[in-house]
N, C-alpha and C positions, 0 to 999 in steps of 0.2 A: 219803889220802882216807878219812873215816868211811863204811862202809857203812847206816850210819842216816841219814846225807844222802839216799839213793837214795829212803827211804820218804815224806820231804817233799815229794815230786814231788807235779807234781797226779796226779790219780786217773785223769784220760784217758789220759797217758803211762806208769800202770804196767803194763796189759796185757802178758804177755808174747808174742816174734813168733809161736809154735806154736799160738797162742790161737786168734791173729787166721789165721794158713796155714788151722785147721782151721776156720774159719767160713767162709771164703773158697772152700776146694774143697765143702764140703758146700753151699754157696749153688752152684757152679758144676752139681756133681752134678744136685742136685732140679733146678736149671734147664733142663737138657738133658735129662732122664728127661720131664720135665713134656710139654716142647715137643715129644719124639720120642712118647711115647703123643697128646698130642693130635692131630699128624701121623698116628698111624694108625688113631687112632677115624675122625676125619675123611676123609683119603683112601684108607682103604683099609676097614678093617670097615664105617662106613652106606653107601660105596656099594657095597661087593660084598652085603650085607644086601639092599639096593634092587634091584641088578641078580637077584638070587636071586630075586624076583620076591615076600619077605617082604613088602614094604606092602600087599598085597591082605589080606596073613592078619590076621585079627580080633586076634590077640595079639602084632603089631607093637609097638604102641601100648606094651604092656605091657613086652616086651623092649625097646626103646626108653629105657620110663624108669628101669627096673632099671640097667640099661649106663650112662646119663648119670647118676642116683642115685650109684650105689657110683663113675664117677669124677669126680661133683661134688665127692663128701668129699675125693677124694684132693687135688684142687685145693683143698679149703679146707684141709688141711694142710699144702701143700707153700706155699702162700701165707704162711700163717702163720710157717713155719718162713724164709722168704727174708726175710720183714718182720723180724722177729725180728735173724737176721744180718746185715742192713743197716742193724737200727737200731743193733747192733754196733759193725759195721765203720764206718759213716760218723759213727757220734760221737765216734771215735775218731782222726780226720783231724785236721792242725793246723789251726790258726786260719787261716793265710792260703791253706790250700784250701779251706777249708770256708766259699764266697762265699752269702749268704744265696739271691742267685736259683738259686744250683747247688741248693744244697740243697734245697731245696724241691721241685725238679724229681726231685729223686733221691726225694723222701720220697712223691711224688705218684704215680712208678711200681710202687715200691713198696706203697704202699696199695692203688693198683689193683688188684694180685697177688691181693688177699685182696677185693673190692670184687666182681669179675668173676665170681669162682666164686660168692660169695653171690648175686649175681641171679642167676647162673644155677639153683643148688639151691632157694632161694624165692624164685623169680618163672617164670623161662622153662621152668624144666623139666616143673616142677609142671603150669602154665598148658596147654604144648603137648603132655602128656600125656593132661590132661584134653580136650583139644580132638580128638585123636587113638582116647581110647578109645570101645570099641563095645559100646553095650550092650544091641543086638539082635543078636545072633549068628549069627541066622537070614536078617540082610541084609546083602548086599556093602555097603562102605560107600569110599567115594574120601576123597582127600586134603580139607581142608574148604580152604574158600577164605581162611580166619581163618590157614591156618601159613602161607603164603607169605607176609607181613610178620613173622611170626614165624622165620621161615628167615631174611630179610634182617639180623633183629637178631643172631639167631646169629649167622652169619657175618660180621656186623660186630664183633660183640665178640671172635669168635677170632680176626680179625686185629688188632683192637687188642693183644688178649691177646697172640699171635705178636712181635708188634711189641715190646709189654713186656718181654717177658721176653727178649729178642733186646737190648734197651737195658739192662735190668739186668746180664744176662751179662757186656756190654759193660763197666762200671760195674765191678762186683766184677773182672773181668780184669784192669783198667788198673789197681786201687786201689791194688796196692801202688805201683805205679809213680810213682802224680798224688802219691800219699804223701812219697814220696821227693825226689819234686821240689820239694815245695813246703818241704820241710824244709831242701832244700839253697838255698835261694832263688832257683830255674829259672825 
């Protein structure tokens, strides 16, 4: 057998397996850092912050959006970088895995990844900062009555988010496997 037959391959099939291993655990990695910091922004830093009895103090507002600021980025990175890997790893699937309604579904969670962190950096974070900062100093000021729909979208989009990235995990876990099968015709 010539080894210049191997290069005629199509271009899908010449990726080698260490390629695709390392996209694979780096996709699984950022997945589970991602999901394990948003677990503990969420349930443990704002409300030990809130139970601290922080929201009364006029520079809540402020630390508030410093904290979701610097880990909004991290989320637009870590977004990036799973889209990226999965645009990778899933166009590299044979044909008869790679079902158009699948795909799509896979391409939709994946854009999400990067979709969720952008509203949140320019739209909600910005918005519920603004609505939270105090710019008399000299008056106590309460929660406004504007964040509590603004709380709802939150925590509607981290469990979406949750939810995502708990289906992509899924996804990149099984890939070599759906791989494999489809190759051998399972």
């Amino acid at each position: 057998m010539n080894i210049n037959a191997n290069s005629s391959q199509h271009p899908r099939f010449t990726h080698s397996a260490p390629t695709q291993l390392t996209w694979r655990m780096g996709i699984m990695i950022v997945l589970v850092a991602w999901l394990s910091m948003s677990a503990f922004i969420d349930l443990i830093l704002m409300p030990g912050l809130y139970s601290a009895g922080m929201m009364g103090d006029p520079a809540f507002a402020m630390a508030g959006h410093l904290i979701f600021s610097i880990f909004n980025r991290f989320e637009l990175i870590a977004g990036a970088f799973v889209l990226t890997g999965c645009l990778f790893l899933w166009s590299h699937l044979s044909e008869s895995a790679n079902s158009s309604e699948n795909t799509w579904t896979k391409w939709l969670w994946a854009v999400s990844l990067v979709a969720i962190p952008l509203i949140y950096a320019y739209g909600l974070t910005p918005y519920m900062s603004g609505l939270g900062m105090q710019l008399d100093l000299s008056v106590s000021q309460k929660m406004a009555t504007e964040m509590v729909p603004m709380h709802l979208v939150y925590w509607g989009l981290e469990a979406l988010k949750a939810g995502t990235i708990i289906m992509v995990l899924n996804q990149v876990w099984w890939w070599d496997h759906d791989s494999e099968t489809s190759a051998h015709g399972i």
